[in-house]
N, C-alpha and C positions, 0 to 999 in steps of 0.2 A: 084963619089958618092959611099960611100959604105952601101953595104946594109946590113939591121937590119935582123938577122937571128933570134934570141932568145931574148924574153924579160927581161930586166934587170932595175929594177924599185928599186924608190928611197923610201926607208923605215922608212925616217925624217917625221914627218908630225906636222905643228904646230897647237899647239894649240890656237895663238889668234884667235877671232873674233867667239869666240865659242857661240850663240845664247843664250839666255833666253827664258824659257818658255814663249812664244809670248799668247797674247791674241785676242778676236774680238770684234769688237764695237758688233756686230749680235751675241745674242744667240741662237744657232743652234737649241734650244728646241721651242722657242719663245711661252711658256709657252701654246700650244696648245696640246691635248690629244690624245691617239692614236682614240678613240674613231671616232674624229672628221676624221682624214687620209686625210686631206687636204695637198697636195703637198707644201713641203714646200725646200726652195731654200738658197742654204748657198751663203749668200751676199758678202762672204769675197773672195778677188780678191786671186789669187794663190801668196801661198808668195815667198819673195824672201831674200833668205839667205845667198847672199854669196856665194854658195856652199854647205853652211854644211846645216845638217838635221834637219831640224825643229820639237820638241817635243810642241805638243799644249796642254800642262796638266802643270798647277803653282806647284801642288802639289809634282809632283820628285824633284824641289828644294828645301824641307826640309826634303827631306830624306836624312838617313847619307850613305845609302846601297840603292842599285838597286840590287834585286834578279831577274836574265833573267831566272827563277826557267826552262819553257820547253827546254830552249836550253844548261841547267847547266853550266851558267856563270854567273858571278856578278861583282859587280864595284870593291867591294872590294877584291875577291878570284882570278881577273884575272885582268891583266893589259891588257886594252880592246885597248888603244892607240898604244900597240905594238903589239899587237895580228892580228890588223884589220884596224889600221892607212893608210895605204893606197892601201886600197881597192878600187877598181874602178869603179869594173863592178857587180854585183850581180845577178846573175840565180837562177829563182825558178821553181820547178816542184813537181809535185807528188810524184813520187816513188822515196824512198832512194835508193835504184838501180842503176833507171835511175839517178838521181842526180850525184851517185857516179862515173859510167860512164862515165857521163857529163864531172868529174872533170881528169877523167884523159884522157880524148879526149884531152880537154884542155890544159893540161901537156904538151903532145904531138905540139899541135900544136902552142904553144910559144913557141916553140924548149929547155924548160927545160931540165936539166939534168936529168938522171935514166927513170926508164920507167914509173911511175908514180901508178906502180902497189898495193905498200905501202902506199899510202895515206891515213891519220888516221882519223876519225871521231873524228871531237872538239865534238860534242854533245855525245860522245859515254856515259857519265854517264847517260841518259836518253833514252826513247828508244819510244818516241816522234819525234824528227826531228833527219836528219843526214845533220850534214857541212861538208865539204872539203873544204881547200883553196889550189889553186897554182896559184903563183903568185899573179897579183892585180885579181883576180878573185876567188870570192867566191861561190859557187855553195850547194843549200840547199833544201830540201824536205818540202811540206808544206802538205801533207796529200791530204783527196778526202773533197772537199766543203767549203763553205765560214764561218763554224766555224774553221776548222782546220788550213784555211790559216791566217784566223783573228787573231787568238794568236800568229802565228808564226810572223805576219807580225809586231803585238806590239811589240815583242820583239826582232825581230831586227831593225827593225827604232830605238827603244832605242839602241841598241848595236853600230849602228851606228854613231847615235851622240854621245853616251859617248866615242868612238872610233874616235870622231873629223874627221871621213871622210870627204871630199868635193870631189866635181864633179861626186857623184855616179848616176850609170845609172842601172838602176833595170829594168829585162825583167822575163817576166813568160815564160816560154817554157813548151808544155806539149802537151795532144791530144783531140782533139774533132768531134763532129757531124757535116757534111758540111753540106750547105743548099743549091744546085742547084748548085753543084762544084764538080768535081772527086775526086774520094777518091785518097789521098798522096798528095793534094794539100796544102801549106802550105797557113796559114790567118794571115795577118799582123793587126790588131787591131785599126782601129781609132777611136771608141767611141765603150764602151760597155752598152751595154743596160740591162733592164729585161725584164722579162715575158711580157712585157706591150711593149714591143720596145721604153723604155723612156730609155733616158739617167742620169739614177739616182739610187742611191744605198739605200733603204731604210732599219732603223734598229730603234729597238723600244729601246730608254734608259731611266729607270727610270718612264716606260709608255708612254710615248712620243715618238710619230715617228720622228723622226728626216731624214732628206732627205741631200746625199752628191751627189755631181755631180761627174761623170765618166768620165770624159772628159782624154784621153792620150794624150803625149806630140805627134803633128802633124807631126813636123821635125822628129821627131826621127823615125816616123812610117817611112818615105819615105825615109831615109836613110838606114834602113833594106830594103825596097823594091830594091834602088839603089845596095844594096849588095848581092842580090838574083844573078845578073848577072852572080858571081862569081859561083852560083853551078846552073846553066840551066837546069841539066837534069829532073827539077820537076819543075809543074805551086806554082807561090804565088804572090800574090794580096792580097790587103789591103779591107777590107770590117769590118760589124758591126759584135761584137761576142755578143751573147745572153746569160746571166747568170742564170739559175735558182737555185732552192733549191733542187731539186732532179735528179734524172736522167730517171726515168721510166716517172708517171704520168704529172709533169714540164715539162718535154720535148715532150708530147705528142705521148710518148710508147703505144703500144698495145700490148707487151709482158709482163707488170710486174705484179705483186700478186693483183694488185686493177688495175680496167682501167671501169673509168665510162661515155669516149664517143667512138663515135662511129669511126671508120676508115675514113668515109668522112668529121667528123670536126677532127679530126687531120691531112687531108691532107687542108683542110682547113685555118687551124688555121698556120701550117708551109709556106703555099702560102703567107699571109699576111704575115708576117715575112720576110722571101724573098721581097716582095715588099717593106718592109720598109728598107732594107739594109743590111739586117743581113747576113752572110755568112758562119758562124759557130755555134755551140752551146757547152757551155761548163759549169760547176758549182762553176766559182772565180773570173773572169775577175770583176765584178763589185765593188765587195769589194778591191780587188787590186788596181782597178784603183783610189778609192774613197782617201784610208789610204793614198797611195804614193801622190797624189795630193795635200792631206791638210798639208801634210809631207816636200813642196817642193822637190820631186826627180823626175825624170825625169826618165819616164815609161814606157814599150809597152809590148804587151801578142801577143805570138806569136806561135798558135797552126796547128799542121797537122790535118787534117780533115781522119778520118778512113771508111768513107764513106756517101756517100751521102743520109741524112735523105727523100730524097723526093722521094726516090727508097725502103725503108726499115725501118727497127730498129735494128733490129742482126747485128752485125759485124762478118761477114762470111769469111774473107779472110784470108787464112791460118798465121800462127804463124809467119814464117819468112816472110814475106810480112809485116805484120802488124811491127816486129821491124826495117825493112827498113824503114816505112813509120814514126817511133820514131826518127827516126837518124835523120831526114829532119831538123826540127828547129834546130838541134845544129850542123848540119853544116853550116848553115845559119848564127846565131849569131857566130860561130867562125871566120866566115868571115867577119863577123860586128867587131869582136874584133879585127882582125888581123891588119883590116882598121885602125880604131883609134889606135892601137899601131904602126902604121908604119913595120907593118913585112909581109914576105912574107910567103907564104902558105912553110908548109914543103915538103922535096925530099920524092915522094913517094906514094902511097897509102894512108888513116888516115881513119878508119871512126871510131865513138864511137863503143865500146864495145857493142856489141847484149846481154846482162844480164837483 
C-alpha cells in the first residue's frame, strides 16, 4: 500500500446537474405578522441536491450578473468554476487572522509545497472578509455576530453554487463561553439553540417572523467527535451551543455597560440552560446552522470554550493560554480533513500560527 503524503485533487469539475432555483409548497412567512410572534416551523424537508448547493431565491435566474459585492467577486469579473470548482471543505471563523492562520496550518498539513507563508487574500479588494484557499480547502472570516456572518454566508452559498461545487462540508470553527465544562474544552455542536433553548433561528422579513430550524448534520457531528481521538491531549464532547444577539446582557454578563438583573437570576438562568443541554455559548451558530440547512450543505460548529460561564464572565487566562486553547478546533478539523482525504498526519511538530 502506498501511502498518500500530500494532497493532490482534481481541478475538473462539471457542470451538469446544476440545480434551479428550487421553490416550497410552504411559505415560510405564512402570511402571519411579527406582531403576532407565533412559532412558526419551516415544513419543507431538508433538500436534496445531488451534491451541489442549493440557491432558494427564483429571482438570481434573471439576473445577467451576480455581484458577491462583500467578498469582491462576481460571475461575470471572475471565473468562479475555476477559482473554487472543487472545493470541498469550507472553514469559517471570526478573525481574519485566525482564518489566515487556519489556512496555512492547512498548507502544512496536506503536505503542500512552499511554506504557505504567501498566501493571498481573494477578498483583499475589500476589507470586509478575508479568503484563503489551499488546496480543496477554503478558509474564510465571517466577523462577530449573526449579521456579519449572515452576509458573508449569502454570498458564499452563492459563490458556491455559481462555482458548481458538490460534496461540500462547511464547519464554523471559532471560540466560546462553556457551560459546566473546563475551559479549552472543545464543543462539537448538535443542535444549536437560542436564548429560549429552542432549536430555531428567528429573523423578521418584510415584518414577518419567519422561524428556520437549526438542526446540524448528526453524522457529521460524531465523526468530528470520532476524530478527536487523533489529538487526546484536550476534552471535546458533542453538546447544544446557545446563540444569542449580544455578548454582555444575552449572555447573562454582569460586567457590561447596562446589566438589569441580578447575579442570582443569572446563575439561575445559565443552570437552566445547562439543564437543557446546552454546553457552550457563542453569537452565530443559529443563523449558520439555519442558511446551510435550507442551502443543502452539510454542517457542524465546532468551538473551544475559553472558560467556564458558571464559575465567571471575564476571561482571565493569560494570552498564550488562551491562543493554545484557539488552536484546539483546527487541529481537530485538520484531522477531520486528513481523515476524509486519506492522508496522514505530517513528520513533525504543526500547530497553527499563534497570530
Amino acid at each position: 500500500m502506498t501511502e498518500t503524503t500530500g494532497y493532490s485533487g482534481d481541478s475538473k469539475n462539471s457542470a451538469e446537474g446544476a440545480p434551479k432555483s428550487s421553490s416550497c409548497e410552504e411559505d415560510e412567512h405564512s402570511g402571519r405578522k411579527a406582531a403576532a410572534r407565533r412559532p412558526l416551523t419551516r415544513l419543507c424537508p431538508s433538500p436534496r441536491s445531488g451534491g451541489l448547493v442549493l440557491i432558494k431565491n427564483p429571482h438570481l435566474d434573471t439576473m445577467e450578473e451576480d455581484i458577491l459585492y462583500h467578498l469582491d467577486l462576481g460571475t461575470r469579473t471572475h471565473n468562479l468554476p475555476a477559482m473554487f470548482g472543487d472545493i470541498k471543505f469550507v472553514c469559517v471563523g471570526g478573525s481574519p487572522n485566525r482564518m489566515k492562520a487556519f489556512a496555512q496550518f492547512m498548507h502544512k498539513e496536506l503536505g503542500l509545497e512552499g511554506s504557505g507563508e504567501d498566501l493571498a487574500d481573494i477578498c483583499a479588494g475589500t476589507d470586509r472578509y478575508a479568503m484563503y484557499r489551499t488546496g480543496p480547502v477554503l478558509s474564510i472570516s465571517h466577523g462577530m455576530g449573526i449579521p456579519s456572518i449572515s452576509i458573508m454566508l449569502h454570498e458564499l452559498i452563492k459563490l458556491l453554487h455559481h462555482a458548481k461545487c458538490r460534496d461540500v462540508t462547511i464547519i464554523r470553527i471559532g471560540t466560546s463561553g462553556g457551560l459546566g465544562i473546563e475551559a479549552g474544552s472543545v464543543v462539537i455542536t448538535d443542535t444549536a439553540v437560542d436564548a429560549s433553548f429552542q432549536p430555531r433561528f428567528e429573523q423578521v422579513v418584510l415584518g414577518d417572523v419567519v422561524v428556520r430550524s437549526t438542526d446540524l448534520d448528526r453524522d457529521l457531528a460524531e465523526e468530528l467527535l470520532a476524530c478527536s481521538k487523533e489529538v487526546p491531549d484536550f476534552p471535546t464532547l458533542i453538546g447544544h451551543t446557545m446563540c444569542t444577539y449580544d455578548f454582555y446582557e444575552g449572555q447573562g454578563r454582569l460586567d457590561g455597560a447596562l446589566c438589569s438583573f441580578s447575579s442570582e437570576k443569572k446563575l439561575e438562568y445559565l443552570k437552566r440552560a445547562h439543564e437543557a443541554g446546552v454546553r457552550n455559548i457563542e453569537m452565530e451558530s443559529t443563523a449558520f446552522a439555519a442558511m446551510c440547512g435550507l442551502c443543502g450543505l452539510k454542517a457542524a460548529v465546532v468551538c473551544v470554550a475559553l472558560l467556564d460561564r458558571l464559575e465567571g464572565d471575564q476571561i482571565r487566562a493569560p494570552r498564550e493560554v488562551l491562543r493554545e486553547y484557539q488552536q484546539r478546533p483546527q487541529r481537530l478539523i485538520a484531522a477531520f480533513i486528513r481523515r476524509r482525504l486519506g492522508l496522514h498526519p505530517p513528520a513533525g511538530p504543526a500547530l497553527p500560527s499563534s497570530n
